[in-house]
N, C-alpha and C positions, 0 to 999 in steps of 0.2 A: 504494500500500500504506500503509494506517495505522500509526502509532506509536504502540505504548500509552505509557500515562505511563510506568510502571518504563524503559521505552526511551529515554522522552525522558528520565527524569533523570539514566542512566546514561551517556547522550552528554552530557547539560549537564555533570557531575560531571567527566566525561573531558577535557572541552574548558576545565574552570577548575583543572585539576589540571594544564594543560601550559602553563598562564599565568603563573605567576611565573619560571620559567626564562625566559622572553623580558623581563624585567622584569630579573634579574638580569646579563644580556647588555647590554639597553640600559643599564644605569648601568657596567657596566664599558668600554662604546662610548665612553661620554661624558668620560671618562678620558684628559686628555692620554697623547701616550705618552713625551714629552719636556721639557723647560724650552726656556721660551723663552731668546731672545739676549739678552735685557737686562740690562746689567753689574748695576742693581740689584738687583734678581731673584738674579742670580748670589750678587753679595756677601751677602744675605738667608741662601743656602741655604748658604753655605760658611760662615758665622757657624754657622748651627746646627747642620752635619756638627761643628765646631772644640770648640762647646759640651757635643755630646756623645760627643765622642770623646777623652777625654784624650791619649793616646796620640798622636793626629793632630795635637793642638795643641802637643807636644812636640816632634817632627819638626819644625810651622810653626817652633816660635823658633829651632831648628837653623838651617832654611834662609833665616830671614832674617839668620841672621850670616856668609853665605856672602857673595859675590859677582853675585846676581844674587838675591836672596829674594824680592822680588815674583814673580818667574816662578816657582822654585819652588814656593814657597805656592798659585798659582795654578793649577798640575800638577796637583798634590796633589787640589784639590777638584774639577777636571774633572774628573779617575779618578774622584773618590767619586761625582760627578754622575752618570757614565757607569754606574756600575755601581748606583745607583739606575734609574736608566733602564733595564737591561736588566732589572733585578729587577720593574717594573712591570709592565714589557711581558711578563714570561713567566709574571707570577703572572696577567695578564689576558687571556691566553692558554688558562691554563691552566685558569682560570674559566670560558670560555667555552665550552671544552670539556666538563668535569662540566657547564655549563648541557646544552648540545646532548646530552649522554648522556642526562642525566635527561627530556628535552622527547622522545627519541623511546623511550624504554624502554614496553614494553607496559604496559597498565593494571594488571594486576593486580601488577606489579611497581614500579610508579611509586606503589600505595597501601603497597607496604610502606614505599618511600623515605618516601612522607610521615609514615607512624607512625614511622619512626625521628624525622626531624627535628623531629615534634611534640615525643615524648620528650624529644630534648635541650633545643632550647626551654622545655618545661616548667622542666628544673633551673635555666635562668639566668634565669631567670621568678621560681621560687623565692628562687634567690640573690640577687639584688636587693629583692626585698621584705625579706627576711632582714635585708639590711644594712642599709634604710631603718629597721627595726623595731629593733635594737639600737642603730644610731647613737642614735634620740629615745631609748631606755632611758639610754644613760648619758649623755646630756645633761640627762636628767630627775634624776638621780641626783646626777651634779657640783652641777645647780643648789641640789640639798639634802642640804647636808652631810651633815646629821645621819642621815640616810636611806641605808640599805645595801642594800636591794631593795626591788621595786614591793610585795612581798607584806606589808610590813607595812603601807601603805596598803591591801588590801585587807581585810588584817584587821581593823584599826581601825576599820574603812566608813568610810575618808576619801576616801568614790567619787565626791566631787563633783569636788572637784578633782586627782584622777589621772582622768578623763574630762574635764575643761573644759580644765586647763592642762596636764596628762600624758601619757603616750604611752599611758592606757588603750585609747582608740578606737582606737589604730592598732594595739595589742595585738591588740583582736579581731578587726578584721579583718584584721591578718596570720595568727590561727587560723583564719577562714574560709575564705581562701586559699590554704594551704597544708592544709586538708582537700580542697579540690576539687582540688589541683594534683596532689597524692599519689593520690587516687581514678583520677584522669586517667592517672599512669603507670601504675599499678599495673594500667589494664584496658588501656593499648595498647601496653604496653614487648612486646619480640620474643623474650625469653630466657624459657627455661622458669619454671612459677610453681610455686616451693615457695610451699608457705605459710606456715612460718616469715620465709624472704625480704619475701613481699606484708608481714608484718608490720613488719619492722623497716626496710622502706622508705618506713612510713607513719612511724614513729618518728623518722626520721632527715628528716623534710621537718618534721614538728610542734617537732623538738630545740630549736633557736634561740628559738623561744616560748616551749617550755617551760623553759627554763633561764633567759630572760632575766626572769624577776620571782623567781627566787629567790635568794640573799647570795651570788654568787660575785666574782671578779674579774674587773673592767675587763677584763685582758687575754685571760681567758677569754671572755668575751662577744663581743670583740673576734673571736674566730675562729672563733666555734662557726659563724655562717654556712660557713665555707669547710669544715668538718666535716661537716656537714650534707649538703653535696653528694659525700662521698666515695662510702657506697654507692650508691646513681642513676648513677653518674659512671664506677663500677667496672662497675656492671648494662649500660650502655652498649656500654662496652668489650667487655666478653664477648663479645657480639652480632656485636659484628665480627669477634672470634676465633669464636665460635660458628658462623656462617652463612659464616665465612670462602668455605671449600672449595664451596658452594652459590654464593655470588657468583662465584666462578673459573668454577665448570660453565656460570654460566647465560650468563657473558659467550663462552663458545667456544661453546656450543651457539648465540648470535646470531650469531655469526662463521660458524659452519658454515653454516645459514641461508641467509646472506648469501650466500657463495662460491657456494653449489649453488643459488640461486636464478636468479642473474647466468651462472652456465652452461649453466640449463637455455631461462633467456627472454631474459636480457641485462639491461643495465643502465637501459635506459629503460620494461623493466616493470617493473625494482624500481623506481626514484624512481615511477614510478605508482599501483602500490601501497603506497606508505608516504606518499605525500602523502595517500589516500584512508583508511589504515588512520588515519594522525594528524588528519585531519581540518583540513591544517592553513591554509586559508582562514577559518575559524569560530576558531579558535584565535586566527589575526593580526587579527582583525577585534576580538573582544573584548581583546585586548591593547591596540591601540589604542586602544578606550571607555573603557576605566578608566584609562588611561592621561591621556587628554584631561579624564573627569572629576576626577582627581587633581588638575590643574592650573589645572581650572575652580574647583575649590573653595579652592585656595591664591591665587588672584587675587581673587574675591569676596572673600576673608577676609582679604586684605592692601589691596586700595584698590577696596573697594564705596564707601566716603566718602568717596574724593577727589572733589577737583572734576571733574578731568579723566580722571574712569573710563567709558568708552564703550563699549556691546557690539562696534560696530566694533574697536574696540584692540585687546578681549579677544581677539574672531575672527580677528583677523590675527594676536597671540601667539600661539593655538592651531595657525594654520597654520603658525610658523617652528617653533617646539616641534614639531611632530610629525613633520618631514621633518627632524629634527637628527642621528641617527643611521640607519644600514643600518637594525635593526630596524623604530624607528618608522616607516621609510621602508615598507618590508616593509607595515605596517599599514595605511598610508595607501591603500597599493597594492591591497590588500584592500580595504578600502571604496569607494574608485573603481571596482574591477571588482564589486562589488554593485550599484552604481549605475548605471551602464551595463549593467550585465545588465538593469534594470528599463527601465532607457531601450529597448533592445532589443526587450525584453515590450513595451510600450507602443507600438512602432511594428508589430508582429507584429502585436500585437491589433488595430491600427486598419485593417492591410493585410487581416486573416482569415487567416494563413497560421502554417502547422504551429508549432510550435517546433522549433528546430534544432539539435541536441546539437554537432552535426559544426562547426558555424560560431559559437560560442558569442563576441558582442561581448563581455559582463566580459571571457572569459580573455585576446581580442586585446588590448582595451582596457590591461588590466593590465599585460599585456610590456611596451606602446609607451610605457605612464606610466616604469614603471620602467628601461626603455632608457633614455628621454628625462632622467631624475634621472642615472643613472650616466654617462652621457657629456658632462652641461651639469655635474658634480660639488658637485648640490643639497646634500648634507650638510657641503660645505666649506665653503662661501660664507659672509660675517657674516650677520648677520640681515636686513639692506634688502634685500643683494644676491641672499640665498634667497627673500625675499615677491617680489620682482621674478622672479625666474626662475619660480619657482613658478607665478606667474599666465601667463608667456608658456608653459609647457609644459602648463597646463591649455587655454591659447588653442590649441595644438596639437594636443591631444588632443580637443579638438570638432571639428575640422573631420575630424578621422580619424575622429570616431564618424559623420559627416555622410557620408561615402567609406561605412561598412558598412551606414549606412540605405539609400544609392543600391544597394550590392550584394544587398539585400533586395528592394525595389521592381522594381530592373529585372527579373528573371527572372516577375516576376507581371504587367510591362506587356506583356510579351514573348508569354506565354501566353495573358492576356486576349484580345490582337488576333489572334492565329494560331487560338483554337479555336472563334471567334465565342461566347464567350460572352454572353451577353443580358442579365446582372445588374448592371444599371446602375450599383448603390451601389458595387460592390465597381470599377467604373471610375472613380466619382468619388471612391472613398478612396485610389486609388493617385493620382491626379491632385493629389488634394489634398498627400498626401507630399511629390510632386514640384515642385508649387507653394512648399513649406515652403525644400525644395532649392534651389530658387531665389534664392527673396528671403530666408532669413536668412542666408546668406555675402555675399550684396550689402549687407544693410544695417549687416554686419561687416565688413566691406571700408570701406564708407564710413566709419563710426566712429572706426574704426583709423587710417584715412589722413587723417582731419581733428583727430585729437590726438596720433599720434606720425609722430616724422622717422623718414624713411626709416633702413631697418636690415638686417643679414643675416636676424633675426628676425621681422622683417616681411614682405619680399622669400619665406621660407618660407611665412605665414601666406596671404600673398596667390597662391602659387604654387596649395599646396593648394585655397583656394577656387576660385579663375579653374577648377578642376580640375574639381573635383564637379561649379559648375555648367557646363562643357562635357560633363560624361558625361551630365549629368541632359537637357542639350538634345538629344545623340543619340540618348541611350534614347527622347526624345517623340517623336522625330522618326520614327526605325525602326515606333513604336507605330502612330504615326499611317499612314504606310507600309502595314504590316500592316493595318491597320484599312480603309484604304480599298481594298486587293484583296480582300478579305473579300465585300464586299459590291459586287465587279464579277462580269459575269455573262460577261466572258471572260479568255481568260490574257492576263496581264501578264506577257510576258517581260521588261522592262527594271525589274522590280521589282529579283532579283536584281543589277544594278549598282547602282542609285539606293544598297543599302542596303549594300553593298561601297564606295561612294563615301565616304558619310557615315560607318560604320565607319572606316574609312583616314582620313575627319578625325579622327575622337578620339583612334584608336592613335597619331596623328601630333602633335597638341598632347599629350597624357600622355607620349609617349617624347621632345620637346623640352622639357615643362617636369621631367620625370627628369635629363636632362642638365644643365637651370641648378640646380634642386636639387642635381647634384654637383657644381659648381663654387662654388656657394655654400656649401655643408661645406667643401671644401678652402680658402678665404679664410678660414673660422672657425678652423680646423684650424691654416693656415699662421700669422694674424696675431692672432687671438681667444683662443681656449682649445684647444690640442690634449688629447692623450690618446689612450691605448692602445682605449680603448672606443670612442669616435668613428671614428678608423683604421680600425677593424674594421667598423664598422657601415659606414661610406664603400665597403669594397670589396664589403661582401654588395649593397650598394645598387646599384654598378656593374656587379655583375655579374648577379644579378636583374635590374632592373628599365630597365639599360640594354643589356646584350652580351644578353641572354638575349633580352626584348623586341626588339633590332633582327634577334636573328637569326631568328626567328618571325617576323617581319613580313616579312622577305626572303623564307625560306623561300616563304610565304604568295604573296606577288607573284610567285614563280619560276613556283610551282604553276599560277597562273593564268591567267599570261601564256603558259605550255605549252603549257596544256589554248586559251585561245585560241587560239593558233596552228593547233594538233590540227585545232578544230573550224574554225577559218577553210579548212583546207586541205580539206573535206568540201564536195561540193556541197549545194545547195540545190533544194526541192524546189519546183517552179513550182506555180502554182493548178492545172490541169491533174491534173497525180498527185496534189495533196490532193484533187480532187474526187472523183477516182476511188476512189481508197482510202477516205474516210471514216472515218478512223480517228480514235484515241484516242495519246495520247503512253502507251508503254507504263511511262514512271518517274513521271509524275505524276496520268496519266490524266483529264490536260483534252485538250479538242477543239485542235487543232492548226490552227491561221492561218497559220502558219510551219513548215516542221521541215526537219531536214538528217539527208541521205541516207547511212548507210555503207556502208562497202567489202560487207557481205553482204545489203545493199539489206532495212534499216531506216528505221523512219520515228521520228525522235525530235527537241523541243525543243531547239534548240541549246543553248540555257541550261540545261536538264536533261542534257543531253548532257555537257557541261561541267563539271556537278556530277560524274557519275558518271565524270568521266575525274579527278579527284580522287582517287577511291579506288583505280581500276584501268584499263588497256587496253585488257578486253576487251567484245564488247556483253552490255548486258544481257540480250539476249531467247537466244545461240545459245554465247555466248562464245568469239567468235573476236575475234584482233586488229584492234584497230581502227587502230589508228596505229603504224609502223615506224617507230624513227629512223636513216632513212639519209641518204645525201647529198641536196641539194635537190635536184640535177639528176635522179640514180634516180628520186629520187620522183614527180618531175613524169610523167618519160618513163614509170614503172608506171601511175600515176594514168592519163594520156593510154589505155595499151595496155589495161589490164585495166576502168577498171571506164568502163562503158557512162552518156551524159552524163543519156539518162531509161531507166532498168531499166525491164524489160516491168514493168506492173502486175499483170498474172498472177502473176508471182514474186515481187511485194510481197504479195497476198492468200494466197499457197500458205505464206510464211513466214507473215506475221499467223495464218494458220490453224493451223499447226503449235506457234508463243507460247501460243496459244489452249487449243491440245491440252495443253502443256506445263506451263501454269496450272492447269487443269483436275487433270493427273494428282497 
């Protein structure tokens, strides 16, 4: 479906109107939340609590004529510290919250926020040119005595020099801007518009200009800025007393929302729907861009002319700066899973196969980036020790993107050789994949092991690859399997082992190198860096990927060895009654060299036979039981009495006949 333009500018506008809130988070992220331990430091801030608190430094001379005034005095300013400290933390808090309000408020409610805060902005916009413009008025003034306002210079046309050496230029264009500032509230303030008001809040932005070139007093001029800003200031005010009762409403009508959303679908189709209502992949993604160009342009701008300025340097600031805080961390995250969505696209396109909403690489990609930061605790680290981790957790995250390319490929080598397809290219583009599979964890594996020592970090690195390329050689392997019964012109019963053989190698090196993966988190855990996120990630690991996979894989081998056993206990059907019969196996319907007889004198592939005792007991062609589990001895002595060592052939064709009918109906 197409996008018109109004649409796209309507999401562009949406998606850079929920960007400064993430802007305003990360600088309050970046905010210690304490003082450091250093006596210096200390002494620094208890000098300046002392300096401006008379009061506190009254007390200090008190308790230094006691009996122990260093500790006193020194009480004294850890309380004041401490309660600095809790005051940061709750006003940063507290901020982060009004961010998060305003970042998920609907659009049309996030542009009134912004006309209000343009408004206010405007007046301290105002107010500071103001006072710029009247500071040069009476500096211009003092410097000439004799001179009581700008306006007899004007009358005299002594315009040369109240324009060269005066504050005439700045004169005008503090009129200039303070017409456009005043235009500016007066079309987007939120309080009703009398007109007499629209009037006198133009007068009240122009005041300061106007007053300042004519004969009043220093002290007057001195304040008419702060004057100036009363009505705008009071207009403000209103607004919130005005709209008061509409902000209460609109915050419980989101609250109701909310509750009856969460009751009627739950809580994992709201965060679904308000990640897609905020839009907030595209969101974090330009947060970060402007983010990184903010910092591109303050490093150009501060040592383009060093000597030692190198885009390398820059590239590697950009990457400690941008995993500094959760937010930027968030961002980064975001661009990685763009990236790897393309990387994805890119291996799809070369395979020919669908796109897959259901298996999306970015969104895996992105968790495993960001699991991987929050448990290695990327935004604590100094700066060497965050470019170091950073690159081993990106060295991590390719071979996990190299694991979703294998889970792409394989199910298309699988199909390729199973449906005899003929289209040559599309087997030498998944070959080629898997070629790729190969040799670039090898030649990263080499690389790695001839510039760094051994490590728990590498020990991982190397686990993962040895991984991929053992999955990548059974997928060939199965392919090849497949491929060459394909093109045999009779059955292969011993395919079905060969490719349970090889199977059972993979699941058997991936569920042994599972196990050294969790022994190596716990020595990280124990001796390295623990933490409550690791902990956690450790036991989902153990119990996915190790309790879960071993018990599947038992499962798996019970099932089999059952169903063997089942079919070992069946006789076999000599050359003799296959001649006679001439039949077809009725579950895969190849010609039969082999087959095993049961209890209601069927004729089927043992191997096929075996599948289908997988699912169920009974046969396929009449469903009756085929195997009882009773005592061996029973069994033998029934087996011996009831069933006959060659069934008439007669009563093999009367049933085939009846399968026949049975198909047919």
């Amino acid at each position: 479906m197409e996008i018109t333009m109004r649409e796209w500018v309507m999401n562009f506008a949406d998606v850079i109107m929920r960007v400064p809130p993430l802007f305003v988070i990360d600088e309050l992220l970046r905010i210690s939340p304490g003082f450091s331990g250093d006596n210096s430091e200390m002494e620094k801030i208890s000098d300046n609590f002392t300096m401006m608190n008379v009061s506190d430094s009254f007390i200090g001379v008190i308790a230094s004529a006691s009996s122990e005034p260093f500790l006193q005095h020194l009480s004294l300013n850890s309380y004041q510290i401490y309660f600095m400290t809790a005051f940061k933390v709750i006003a940063c808090c507290l901020g982060c919250i009004a961010s998060l309000c305003m970042f998920m408020h609907f659009t049309k409610h996030l542009v009134i926020v912004y006309l209000y805060l343009i408004s206010v902005g405007v007046i301290f916009i105002s107010y500071w040119s103001n006072v710029s413009t009247i500071k040069a008025i009476i500096a211009y003034l003092n410097a000439h005595e004799g001179l009581t306002c700008i306006l007899e210079d004007v009358l005299s046309l002594n315009l040369k020099e109240l324009l060269q050496y005066g504050p005439g230029l700045l004169v005008i264009q503090n009129y200039i801007l303070q017409c456009l500032l005043s235009g500016i509230f007066c079309y987007i303030h939120l309080a009703p518009r009398h007109p007499l008001i629209q009037k006198l809040i133009v007068i009240s932005f122009m005041a300061p200009s106007i007053l300042g070139i004519h004969p009043l007093s220093t002290f007057i001029l001195h304040h008419t800025p702060v004057l100036a800003t009363l009505l705008p200031l009071g207009v403000c005010k209103f607004i919130i007393w005005y709209h008061g009762m509409s902000i209460l409403k609109t915050i419980y009508m989101g609250y109701q929302h909310v509750r009856n959303f969460i009751r009627n679908y739950g809580l994992s189709a709201l965060a679904e729907s308000e990640w897609n209502r905020l839009n907030v992949p595209c969101v974090l993604r330009t947060f970060w861009l402007l983010r990184v160009l903010e910092q591109v342009i303050q490093i150009m701008g501060n040592h383009y002319q060093e000597d030692t300025f190198t885009y390398y340097l820059m590239l590697r600031t950009l990457l400690v700066n941008g995993c500094e805080t959760l937010t930027s961390l968030l961002g980064m995250t975001s661009i990685i899973s763009l990236i790897c969505h393309y990387i994805g696209t890119f291996f799809r396109w070369v395979l020919l196969t669908a796109d897959e909403d259901d298996k999306n690489m970015g969104t895996v990609s992105a968790i495993l980036f960001y699991i991987l930061a929050l448990q290695t605790g990327l935004t604590s680290l100094d700066r060497e020790k965050r470019l170091l981790r950073l690159y081993r957790n990106f060295c991590l995250l390719f071979t996990a993107i190299l694991h979703f390319v294998h889970n792409t490929v394989n199910p298309l080598l699988m199909s390729l050789s199973a449906s005899h397809n003929p289209a040559l290219h599309r087997h030498l583009r998944a070959l080629a994949v898997c070629t790729f599979l190969i040799f670039f964890p090898t030649s990263l594996l080499i690389f790695l092991w001839s510039h760094f020592t051994i490590s728990t970090w590498m020990l991982a690195v190397s686990v993962f690859s040895i991984e991929v390329i053992v999955k990548v050689i059974v997928s060939l392997s199965i392919y090849f399997l497949f491929l060459f019964d394909a093109y045999r012109s009779i059955f292969w019963e011993q395919l079905d082992d060969c490719v349970y053989i090889i199977r059972s190698f993979g699941n058997t090196v991936e569920f042994a190198f599972g196990v050294i993966l969790f022994f190596n988190g716990l020595w990280i855990l124990i001796f390295e860096s623990g933490g409550a996120i690791r902990a956690v990630m450790m036991c989902i690991h153990a119990y996915f990927n190790i309790y879960c996979e071993a018990t599947a894989g038992w499962n798996i081998f019970m099932k089999r060895r059952a169903a063997v056993n089942k079919i070992n206990s069946l006789p076999e059907a000599n050359a003799e009654q296959l001649r006679r019969l001439n039949d077809v196996c009725a579950i895969c319907y190849q010609e039969m060299q082999s087959a095993k007889i049961t209890k209601c004198s069927h004729f089927f592939h043992g191997v096929c036979l075996r599948k289908w005792l997988y699912v169920q007991d009974r046969c396929p062609l009449c469903h009756d039981i085929l195997y009882k589990v009773e005592n061996k001895n029973k069994t033998d002595t029934r087996q011996e009495e009831n069933e006959p060592e060659n069934p008439p052939v007669e009563e093999i064709q009367e049933n085939n006949s009846r399968r026949g009918n049975r198909e047919l109906d």
